[in-house]
KEVEXZA-356779 format. One line per 8 residues: number of its first residue (from 0); for each residue x, y, z negated of N, C-alpha, C. Coordinates in steps of 0.001 Angstrom, whole numbers, plus 500000, padded with zeros to 6 digits. Atoms other than C-alpha are relative to their C-alpha. Layout:
BEGIN
NUM> X Y Z X Y Z X Y Z  ...;
END
This chain:
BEGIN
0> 499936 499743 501433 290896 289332 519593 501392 500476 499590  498553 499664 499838 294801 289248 519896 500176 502117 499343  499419 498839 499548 294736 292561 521379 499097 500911 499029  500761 499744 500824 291755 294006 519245 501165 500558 498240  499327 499679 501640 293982 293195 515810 501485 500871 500605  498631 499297 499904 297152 294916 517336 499663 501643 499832  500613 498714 499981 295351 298172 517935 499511 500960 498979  500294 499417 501022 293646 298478 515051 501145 499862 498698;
8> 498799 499744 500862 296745 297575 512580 501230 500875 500541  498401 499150 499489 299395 299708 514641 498978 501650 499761  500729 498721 500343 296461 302842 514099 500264 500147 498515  500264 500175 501735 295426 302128 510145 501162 499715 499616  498782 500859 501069 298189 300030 508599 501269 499872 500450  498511 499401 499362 301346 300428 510664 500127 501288 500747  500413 498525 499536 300392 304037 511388 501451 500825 499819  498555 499355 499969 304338 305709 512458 499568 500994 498876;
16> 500001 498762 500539 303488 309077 510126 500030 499310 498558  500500 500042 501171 301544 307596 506959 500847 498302 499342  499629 501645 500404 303323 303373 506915 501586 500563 500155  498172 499712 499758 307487 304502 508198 500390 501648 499905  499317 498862 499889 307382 308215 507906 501060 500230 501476  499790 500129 498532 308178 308410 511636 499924 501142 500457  500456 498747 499278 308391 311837 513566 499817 501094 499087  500141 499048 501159 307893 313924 510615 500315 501012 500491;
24> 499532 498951 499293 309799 316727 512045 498902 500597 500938  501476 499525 499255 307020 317272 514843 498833 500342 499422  501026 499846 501496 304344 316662 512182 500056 500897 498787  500462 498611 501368 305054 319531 509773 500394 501377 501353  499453 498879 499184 306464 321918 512858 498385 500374 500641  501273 499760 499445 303338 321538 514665 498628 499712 499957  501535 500613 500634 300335 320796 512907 499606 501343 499430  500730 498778 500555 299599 324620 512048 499198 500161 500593;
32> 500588 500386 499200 297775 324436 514731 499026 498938 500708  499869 500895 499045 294964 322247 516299 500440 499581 501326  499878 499965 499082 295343 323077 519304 501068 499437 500813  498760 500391 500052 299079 322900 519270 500408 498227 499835  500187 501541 500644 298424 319527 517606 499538 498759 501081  500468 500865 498710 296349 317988 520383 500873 499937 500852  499324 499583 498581 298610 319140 522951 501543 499124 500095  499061 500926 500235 301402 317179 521074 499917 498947 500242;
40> 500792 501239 500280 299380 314330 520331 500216 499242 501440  500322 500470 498519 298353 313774 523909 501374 499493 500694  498740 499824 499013 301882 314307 525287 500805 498083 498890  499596 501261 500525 303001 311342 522611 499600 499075 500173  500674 500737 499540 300662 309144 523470 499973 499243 501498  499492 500133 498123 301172 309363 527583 501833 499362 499504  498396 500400 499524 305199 308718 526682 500165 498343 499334  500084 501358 500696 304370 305859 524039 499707 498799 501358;
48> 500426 500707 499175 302332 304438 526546 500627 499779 501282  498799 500657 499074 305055 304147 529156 501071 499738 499791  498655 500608 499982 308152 303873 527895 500141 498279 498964  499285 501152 500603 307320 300978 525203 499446 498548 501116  499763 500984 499156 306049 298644 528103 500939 499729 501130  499096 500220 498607 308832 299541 530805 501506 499432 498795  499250 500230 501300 311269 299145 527047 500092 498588 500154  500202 501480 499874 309811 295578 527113 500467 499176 501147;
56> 499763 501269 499003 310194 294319 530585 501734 500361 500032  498588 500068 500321 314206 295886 529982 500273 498678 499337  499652 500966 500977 314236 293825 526976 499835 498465 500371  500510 501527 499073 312590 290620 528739 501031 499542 501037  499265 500524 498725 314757 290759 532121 501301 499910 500128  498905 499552 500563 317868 292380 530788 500754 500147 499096  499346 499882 500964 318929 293053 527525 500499 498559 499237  499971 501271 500513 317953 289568 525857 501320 499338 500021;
64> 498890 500597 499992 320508 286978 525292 499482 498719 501646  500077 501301 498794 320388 284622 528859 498105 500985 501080  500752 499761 499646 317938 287274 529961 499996 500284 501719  499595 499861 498917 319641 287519 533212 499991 498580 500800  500345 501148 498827 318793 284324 534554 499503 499198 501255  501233 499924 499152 316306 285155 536840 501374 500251 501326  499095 499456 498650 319754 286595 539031 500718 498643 500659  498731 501273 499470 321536 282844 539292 500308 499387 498129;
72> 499788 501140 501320 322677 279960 536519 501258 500486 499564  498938 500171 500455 326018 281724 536579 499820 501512 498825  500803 498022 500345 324146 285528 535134 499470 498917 497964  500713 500320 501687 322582 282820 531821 500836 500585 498670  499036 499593 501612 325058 283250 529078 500235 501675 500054  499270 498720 500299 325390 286847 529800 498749 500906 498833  500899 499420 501060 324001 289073 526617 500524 501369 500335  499940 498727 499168 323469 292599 527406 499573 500973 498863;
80> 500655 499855 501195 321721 293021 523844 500291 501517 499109  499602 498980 500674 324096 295829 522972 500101 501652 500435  500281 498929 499216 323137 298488 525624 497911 500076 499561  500931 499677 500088 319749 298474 523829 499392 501360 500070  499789 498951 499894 319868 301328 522445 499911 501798 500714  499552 498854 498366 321240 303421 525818 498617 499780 500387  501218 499667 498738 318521 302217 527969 498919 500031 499388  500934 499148 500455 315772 303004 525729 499765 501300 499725;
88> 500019 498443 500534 316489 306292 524478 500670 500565 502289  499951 499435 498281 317581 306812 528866 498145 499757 500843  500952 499749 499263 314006 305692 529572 498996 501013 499563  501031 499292 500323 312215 307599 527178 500436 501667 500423  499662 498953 499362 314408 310747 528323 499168 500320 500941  500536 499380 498490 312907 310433 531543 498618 500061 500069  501238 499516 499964 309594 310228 530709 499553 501314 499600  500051 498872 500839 309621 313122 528468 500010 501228 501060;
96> 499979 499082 498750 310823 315378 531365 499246 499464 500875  501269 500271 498887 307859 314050 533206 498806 501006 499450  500838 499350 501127 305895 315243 530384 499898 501327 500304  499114 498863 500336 307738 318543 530125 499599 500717 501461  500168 499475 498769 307458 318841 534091 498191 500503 500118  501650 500275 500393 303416 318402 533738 499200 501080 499547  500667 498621 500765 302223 320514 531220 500708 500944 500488  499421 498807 499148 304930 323217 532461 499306 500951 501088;
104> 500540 499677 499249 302917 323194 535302 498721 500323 499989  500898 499692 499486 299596 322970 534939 499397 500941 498243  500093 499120 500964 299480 324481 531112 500987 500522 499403  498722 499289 500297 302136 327148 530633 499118 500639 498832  500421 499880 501964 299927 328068 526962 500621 499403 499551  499869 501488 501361 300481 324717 525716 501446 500351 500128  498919 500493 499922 303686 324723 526778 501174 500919 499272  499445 499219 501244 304722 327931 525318 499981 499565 498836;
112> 499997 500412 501468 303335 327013 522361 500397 498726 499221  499562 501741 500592 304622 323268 521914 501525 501062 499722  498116 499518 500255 308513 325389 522426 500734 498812 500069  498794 500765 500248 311519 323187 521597 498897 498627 499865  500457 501707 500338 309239 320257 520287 499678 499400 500954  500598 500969 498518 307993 319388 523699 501342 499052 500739  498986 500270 499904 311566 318589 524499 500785 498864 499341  499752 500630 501301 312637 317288 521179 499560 498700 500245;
120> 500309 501516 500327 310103 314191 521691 500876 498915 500341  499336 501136 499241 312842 312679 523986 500823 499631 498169  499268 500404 501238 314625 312503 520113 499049 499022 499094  501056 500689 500455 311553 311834 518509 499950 498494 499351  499598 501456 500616 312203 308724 515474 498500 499488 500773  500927 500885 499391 308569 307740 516661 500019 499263 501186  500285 500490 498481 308748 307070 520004 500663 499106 500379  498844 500733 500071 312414 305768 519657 499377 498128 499120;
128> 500142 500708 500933 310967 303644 516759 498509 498930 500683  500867 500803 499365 308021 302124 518805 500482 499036 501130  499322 501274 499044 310084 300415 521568 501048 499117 499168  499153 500954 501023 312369 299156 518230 499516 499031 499745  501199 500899 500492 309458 297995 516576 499595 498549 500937  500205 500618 499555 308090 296479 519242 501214 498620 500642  499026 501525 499301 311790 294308 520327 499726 499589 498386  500041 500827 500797 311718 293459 516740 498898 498974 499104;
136> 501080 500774 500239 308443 292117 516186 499765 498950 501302  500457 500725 498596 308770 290674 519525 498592 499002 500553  501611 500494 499478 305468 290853 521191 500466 499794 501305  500290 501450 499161 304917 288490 523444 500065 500379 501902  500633 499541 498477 303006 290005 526923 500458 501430 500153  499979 498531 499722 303577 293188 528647 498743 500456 499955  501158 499194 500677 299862 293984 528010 500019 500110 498448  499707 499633 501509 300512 293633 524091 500593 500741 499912;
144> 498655 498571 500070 303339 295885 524782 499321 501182 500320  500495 499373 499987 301440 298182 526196 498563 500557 499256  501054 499504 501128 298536 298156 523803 500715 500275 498522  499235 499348 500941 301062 298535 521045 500569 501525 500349  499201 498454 500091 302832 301892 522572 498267 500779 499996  501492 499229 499595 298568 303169 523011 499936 499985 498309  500202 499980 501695 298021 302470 519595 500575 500751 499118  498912 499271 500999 301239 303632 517798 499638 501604 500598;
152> 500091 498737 499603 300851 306841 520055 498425 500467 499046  502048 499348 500775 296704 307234 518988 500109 500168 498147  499962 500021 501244 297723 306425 515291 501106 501378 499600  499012 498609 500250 300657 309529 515529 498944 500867 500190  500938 498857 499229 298082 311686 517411 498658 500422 498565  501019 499865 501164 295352 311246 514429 500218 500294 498808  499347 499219 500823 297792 312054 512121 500267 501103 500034  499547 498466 499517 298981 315165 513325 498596 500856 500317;
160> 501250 499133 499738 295351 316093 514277 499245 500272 498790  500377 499864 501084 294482 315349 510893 500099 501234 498851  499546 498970 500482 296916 317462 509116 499878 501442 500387  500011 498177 498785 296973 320723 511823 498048 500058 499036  501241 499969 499954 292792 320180 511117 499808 500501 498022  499933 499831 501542 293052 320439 506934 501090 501200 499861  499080 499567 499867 296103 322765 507357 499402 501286 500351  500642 498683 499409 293983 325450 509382 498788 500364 498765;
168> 501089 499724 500661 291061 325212 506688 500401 500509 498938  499488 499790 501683 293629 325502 503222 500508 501233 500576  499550 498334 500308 294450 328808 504287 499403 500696 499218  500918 499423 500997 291492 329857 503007 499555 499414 498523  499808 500868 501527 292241 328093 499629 500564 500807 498971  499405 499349 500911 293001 329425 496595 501725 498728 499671  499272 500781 500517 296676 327493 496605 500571 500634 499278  499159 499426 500230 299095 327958 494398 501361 500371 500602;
176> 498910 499176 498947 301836 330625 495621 501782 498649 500066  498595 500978 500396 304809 327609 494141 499652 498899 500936  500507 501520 499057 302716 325102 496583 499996 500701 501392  500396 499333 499119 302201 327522 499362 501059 499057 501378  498834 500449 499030 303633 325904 502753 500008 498716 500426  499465 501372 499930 305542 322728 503289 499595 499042 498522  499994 500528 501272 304898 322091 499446 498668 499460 499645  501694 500594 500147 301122 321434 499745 499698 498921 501075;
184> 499986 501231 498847 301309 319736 503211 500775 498987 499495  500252 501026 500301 303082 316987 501842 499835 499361 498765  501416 501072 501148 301229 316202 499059 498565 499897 500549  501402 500196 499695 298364 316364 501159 500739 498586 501505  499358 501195 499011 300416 314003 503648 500578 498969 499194  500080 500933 500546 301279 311815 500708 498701 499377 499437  501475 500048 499939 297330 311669 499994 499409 499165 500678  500209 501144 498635 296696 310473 503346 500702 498898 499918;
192> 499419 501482 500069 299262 307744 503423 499131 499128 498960  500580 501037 499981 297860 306382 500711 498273 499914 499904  500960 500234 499695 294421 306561 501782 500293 499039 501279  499261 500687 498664 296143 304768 505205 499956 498521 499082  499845 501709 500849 297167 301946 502452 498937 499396 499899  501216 500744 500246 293459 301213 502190 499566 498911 500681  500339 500809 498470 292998 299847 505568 501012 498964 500223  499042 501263 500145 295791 297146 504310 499434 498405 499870;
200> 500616 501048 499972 293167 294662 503799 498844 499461 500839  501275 499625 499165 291031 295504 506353 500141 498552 501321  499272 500960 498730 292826 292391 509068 500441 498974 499194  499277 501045 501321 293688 290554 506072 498557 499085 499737  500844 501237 500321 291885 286629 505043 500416 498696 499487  499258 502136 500104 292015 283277 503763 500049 499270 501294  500478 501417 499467 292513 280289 505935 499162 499432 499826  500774 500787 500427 289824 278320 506220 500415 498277 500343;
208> 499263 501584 499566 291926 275037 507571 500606 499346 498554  499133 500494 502008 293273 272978 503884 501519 499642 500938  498854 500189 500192 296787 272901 503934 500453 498831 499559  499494 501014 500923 298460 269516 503569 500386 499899 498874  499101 499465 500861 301447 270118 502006 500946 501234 500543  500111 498860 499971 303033 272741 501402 502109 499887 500644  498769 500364 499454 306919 273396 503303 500743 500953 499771  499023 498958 500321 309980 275340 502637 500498 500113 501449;
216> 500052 499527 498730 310800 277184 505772 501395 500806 499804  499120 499329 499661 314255 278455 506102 500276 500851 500937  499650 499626 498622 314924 280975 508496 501466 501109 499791  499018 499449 499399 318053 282786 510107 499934 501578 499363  500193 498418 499933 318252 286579 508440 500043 500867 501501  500200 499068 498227 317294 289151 511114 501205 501556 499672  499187 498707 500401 319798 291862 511537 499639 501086 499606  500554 499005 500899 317661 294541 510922 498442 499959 499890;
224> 501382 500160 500148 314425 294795 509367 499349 501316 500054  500673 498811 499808 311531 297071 509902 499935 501359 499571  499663 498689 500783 312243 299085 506952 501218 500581 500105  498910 499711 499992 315730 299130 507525 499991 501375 501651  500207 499081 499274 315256 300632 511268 499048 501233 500190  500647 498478 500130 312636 303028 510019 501134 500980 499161  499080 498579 500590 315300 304717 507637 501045 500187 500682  499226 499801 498977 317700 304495 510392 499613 500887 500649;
232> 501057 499005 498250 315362 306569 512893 499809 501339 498927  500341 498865 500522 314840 308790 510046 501198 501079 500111  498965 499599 499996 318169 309502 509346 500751 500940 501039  499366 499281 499130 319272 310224 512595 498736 500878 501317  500756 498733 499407 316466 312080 513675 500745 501387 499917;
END
C-alpha cells in the first residue's frame, strides 16, 4: 500500500512540472512536438529511475552524519553531508551520457531532434530536484527510492506529453496573435496545474482510531524546505 500511495502522489499531487515548477525549460523547449516529447519523457524517466536510488544508497552509506560506520567505530562521527550536492549532480552526469550514448546510437532522429536538451538533462532542476526531494523527505527503503525516481520521472513524462499533445492541436486554433506561443502554453500549463490540484484529496482521510489527547510536538527547523529547494533548483537552472 506504502508503495501504491508513493506512486500515485509523486504522479498527481507532487507532479515536478504542475506541484514545484520543475524542468520547465525542457517543458516549453520540447513539447512542440509529440514525438520529441516522448523521446524526452522516456529518456527522464530511465535517468530518474537510476540516479535517485544509487542518490539514496550515497546518502545512506556516505553522506549521512555517522554514515560511515559500516568502515570501523573510528569512520562514526565523520559527516560527509556537505559533498551532497557534488555526488549527485556527478551521478546524474553519468547517467545522462549513458542516455546520450543510447539513443545516439540506436536513434540518431530522436537524437537530432532532442539537440542540446538531451544533454541539458544532466542540469535538469527535475532530476536534480528528485534525489533532493527524496534526501529530504527521507524515504526509508531503496525500493521506495526507486519507486519515487519511476514516479516523479512518469509524472514529468505525462506532463510534457500532455502539453506537446494540446500544443500540436492549438495550431489549428483561432488564438489570439498577443497569446500566440509561449503566452498561451502557459496559461494552458497554469490550467493543468490546477487541474493537478484536484488529485490533492484523492490520498487524503480521517483517522478512524479516537485520539486521546491531543500533544504539542516541537520539532528542530529543517534547513531547507521543499519549497525552499524547489525555488533554489529553479533559480539555478
Amino acid at each position: 500500500m506504502e508503495h501504491i500511495e508513493l506512486f500515485l502522489k509523486s504522479i498527481f499531487i507532487d507532479n515536478m512540472v504542475f506541484a514545484t515548477f520543475l524542468g520547465m525549460c525542457s517543458y516549453l523547449a520540447v513539447s512542440k512536438k509529440v514525438t520529441t516529447a516522448v523521446g524526452l519523457g522516456a529518456a527522464v524517466i530511465f535517468v530518474l529511475a537510476i540516479t535517485v536510488p544509487l542518490n539514496w544508497l550515497l546518502d545512506q552509506y556516505m553522506l549521512q552524519p555517522g554514515a560511515l560506520k559500516w568502515l570501523g567505530a573510528e569512520y562514526a562521527d565523520y559527516d560527509l553531508s556537505f559533498l551532497s550536492f557534488i555526488m549527485f549532480i556527478a551521478t546524474i552526469a553519468t547517467m545522462v551520457q549513458l542516455v546520450e550514448i543510447v539513443v545516439e546510437k540506436f536513434s540518431p532522429a530522436l537524437y537530432n531532434s532532442l539537440g542540446i536538451f538531451l544533454p541539458l538533462i544532466a542540469v535538469n532542476c527535475a532530476i536534480l530536484g528528485g534525489s533532493l526531494f527524496m534526501q529530504s523527505r527521507e524515504i526509508a527503503t531503496l525500493g521506495l527510492a526507486l519507486n519515487y525516481g519511476v514516479s516523479s520521472g512518469v509524472g514529468w513524462f505525462l506532463a510534457i506529453l500532455a502539453i506537446a499533445a494540446i500544443r500540436e492541436k492549438i495550431r489549428y486554433s483561432n488564438v489570439p496573435p498577443a497569446l500566440r506561443g509561449l503566452g498561451i502554453t502557459f496559461i494552458i500549463t497554469g490550467l493543468m496545474a490546477i487541474g493537478f490540484m484536484s488529485f490533492g484529496g484523492m490520498l487524503t482521510g480521517g483517522d478512524d482510531a479516537p485520539v486521546a489527547e491531543k500533544t504539542v510536538k516541537v520539532e528542530e527547523p529543517k534547513k531547507d524546505t521543499e519549497k525552499e529547494l524547489a525555488n533554489n533548483l529553479k533559480v539555478n537552472e
